[in-house]
Steps between C-alpha positions, in 0.01 A plus 500: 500500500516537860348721741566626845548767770572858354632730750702786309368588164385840400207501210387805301296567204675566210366553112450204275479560104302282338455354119082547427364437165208776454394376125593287243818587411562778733731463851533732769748502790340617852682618822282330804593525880521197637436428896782330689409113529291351740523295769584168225587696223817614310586788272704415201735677291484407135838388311372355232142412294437255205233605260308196354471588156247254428201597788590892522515582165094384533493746754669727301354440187140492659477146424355384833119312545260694730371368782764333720792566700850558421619210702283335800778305615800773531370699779670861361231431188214294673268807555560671135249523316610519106443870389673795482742645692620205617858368604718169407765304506626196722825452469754712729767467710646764808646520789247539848602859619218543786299210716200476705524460915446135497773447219882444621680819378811273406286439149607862433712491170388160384442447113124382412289389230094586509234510246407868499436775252801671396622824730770620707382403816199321629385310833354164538460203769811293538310215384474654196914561455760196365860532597722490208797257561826626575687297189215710231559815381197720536511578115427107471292484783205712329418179266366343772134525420578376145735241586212340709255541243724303253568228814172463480451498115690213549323319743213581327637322168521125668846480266630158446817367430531539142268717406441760188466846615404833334510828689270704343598862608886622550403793747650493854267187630564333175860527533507331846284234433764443217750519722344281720423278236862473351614336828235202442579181347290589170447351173531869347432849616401757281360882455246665337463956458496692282748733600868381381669668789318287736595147306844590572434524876290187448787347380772643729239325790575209360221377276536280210424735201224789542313581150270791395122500532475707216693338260296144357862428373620472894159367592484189249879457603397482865226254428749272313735488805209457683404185290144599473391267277663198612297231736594599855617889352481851598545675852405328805489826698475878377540814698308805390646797649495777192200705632346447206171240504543443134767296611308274616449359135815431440544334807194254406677479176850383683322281724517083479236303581370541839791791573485729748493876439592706811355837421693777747412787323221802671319621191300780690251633301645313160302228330537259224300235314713169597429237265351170697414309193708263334834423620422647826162244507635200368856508742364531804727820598463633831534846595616632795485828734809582669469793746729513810305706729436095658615184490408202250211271727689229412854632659348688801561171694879571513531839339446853694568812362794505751711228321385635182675803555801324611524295178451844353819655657722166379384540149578891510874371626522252195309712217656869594193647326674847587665398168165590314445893668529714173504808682531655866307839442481716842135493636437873350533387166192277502294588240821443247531154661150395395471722170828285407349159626156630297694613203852319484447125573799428252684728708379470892489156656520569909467863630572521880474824688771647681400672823751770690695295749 
């Protein structure tokens, strides 16, 4: 976003209220007064937040591993150490209400993303801000963050023409790598979760068939359409998003030889014997850590975060993830939203947070 001379704009304080989560299971929302923004600086109101079900319910659930930061590389988390109180979140989207000296006042009113904790308000560089285009709605725009994580799931996955995919996961990453997927000239596409709600959504993003971890029925069924046991059989590539590192079994299990399993997942604190003998040993299956805090060595030759982001912002356009928000709860009712995403997966898919506008 541009910058430049700014001649006429008045700044004040004002009081920000903020989501902190004090103990495992336990959320409090603060009132903090806020300075008006420096010199490079703008103050944002909040419209809208996303809450990523799969990495804040560790926070909420007191599932995170001591001993490291939030997130080094989003610079509203870099310096937070894990340990309550502590705030998070990085999805929202608001409209710049206040700017710094050396910021042209004409960005007044314009509607940004950033990856900060959810709140009301907050302030941050203007490096730090993405403008939202003007043809996405800003209910949309919050899946930002996700949609590049799946963009990069992808990239991640090496997919070839013709491939056999599983998605192992239906949450709100697994459903846009789906319906990333579903626009791919694939052999077959398919689903795995355990929660029949989310099959359906698996299917309305277009995969093939999704099928039930917990049923052997659905699993054996899976394998079959898989062709497991036939020369040249089973899944050439295998997403596992669930959350759950027992997964990563059954994705060994899916696998063909020397497949590719894509693991997106952040377990936390959550751990799980994975079996490396047998078919794992004897196929040659490769595993592979996704994370999109950087960029694949092997694409940072062409690829910045920049044009990243802008592939992002197509694929938002073409998927309409606002399709998958379950519920817009107003930011006060925050401990329902994540006692419902704790509680009610059947029930809660996407819970975004409505801010006064």
């Amino acid at each position: 976003m541009s910058s430049g001379a700014n001649c006429n704009t008045v700044v004040k304080k004002l009081d920000s209220r903020q989501l902190w989560f004090t103990n495992p299971f336990e959320i409090e929302i603060r009132e903090q007064q806020l300075e008006a923004p420096s010199s490079n600086h703008v103050l944002i109101k909040n419209l809208y937040s996303a809450v990523s079900a799969g990495t804040e319910l560790l926070v909420f659930r007191g599932q995170l591993p001591e001993n490291m930061t939030l997130d080094a590389n989003l610079a509203a988390l870099a310096n937070e150490d894990i340990g309550y109180p502590l705030r998070y979140g990085y999805a929202c989207v608001g409209e710049i209400e206040q700017v710094g000296s050396d910021i042209d006042d004409s960005l007044i009113g314009k509607i940004v993303f950033s990856f900060q904790p959810h709140g009301s308000h907050f302030s941050c560089a203007l490096n730090e801000v993405i403008a939202v285009p003007c043809d996405i709605d800003p209910k949309a725009a919050v899946f930002l963050a996700n949609m590049e994580t799946a963009v990069n799931l992808l990239h991640d996955g090496n997919l070839r023409i013709g491939d056999r995919v599983v998605v192992i996961g239906q949450g709100i990453v697994g459903l846009l790598v789906s319906s990333l997927l579903a626009k791919h000239p694939l052999s077959m596409v398919f689903a795995l979760d355990s929660i029949d709600t989310r099959r359906i959504w698996g299917k309305k993003a277009g995969v093939d068939e999704a099928f039930s971890s917990q049923s052997k029925d659905e699993l054996a069924e899976l394998k079959d359409k898989l062709k497991l046991n036939d020369d040249n059989g089973g899944a050439d590539l295998v997403y596992e998003l669930s959350g759950n590192p027992d997964a990563l079994n059954i994705a060994i299990e899916l696998c063909g030889y020397s497949g590719r399993i894509v693991v997106g997942s952040w377990y936390g604190a959550k751990t799980s014997k994975v079996n490396l003998g047998g078919h794992f040993h004897r196929n040659r299956i490769e595993i592979i850590s996704s994370q999109v805090s950087s960029i694949a060595p092997d694409l940072s030759g062409r690829w910045d975060k920049q044009r990243r982001f802008e592939v992002a912002w197509e694929m938002i356009k073409r998927c309409q993830p606002e399709q998958f928000v379950t519920h817009f709860l107003p930011f006060d009712s925050a401990k329902e939203a994540y006692e419902l995403l704790d509680n009610s997966p059947q029930e809660a898919l996407q819970v975004v947070f409505e801010y006064e506008i």
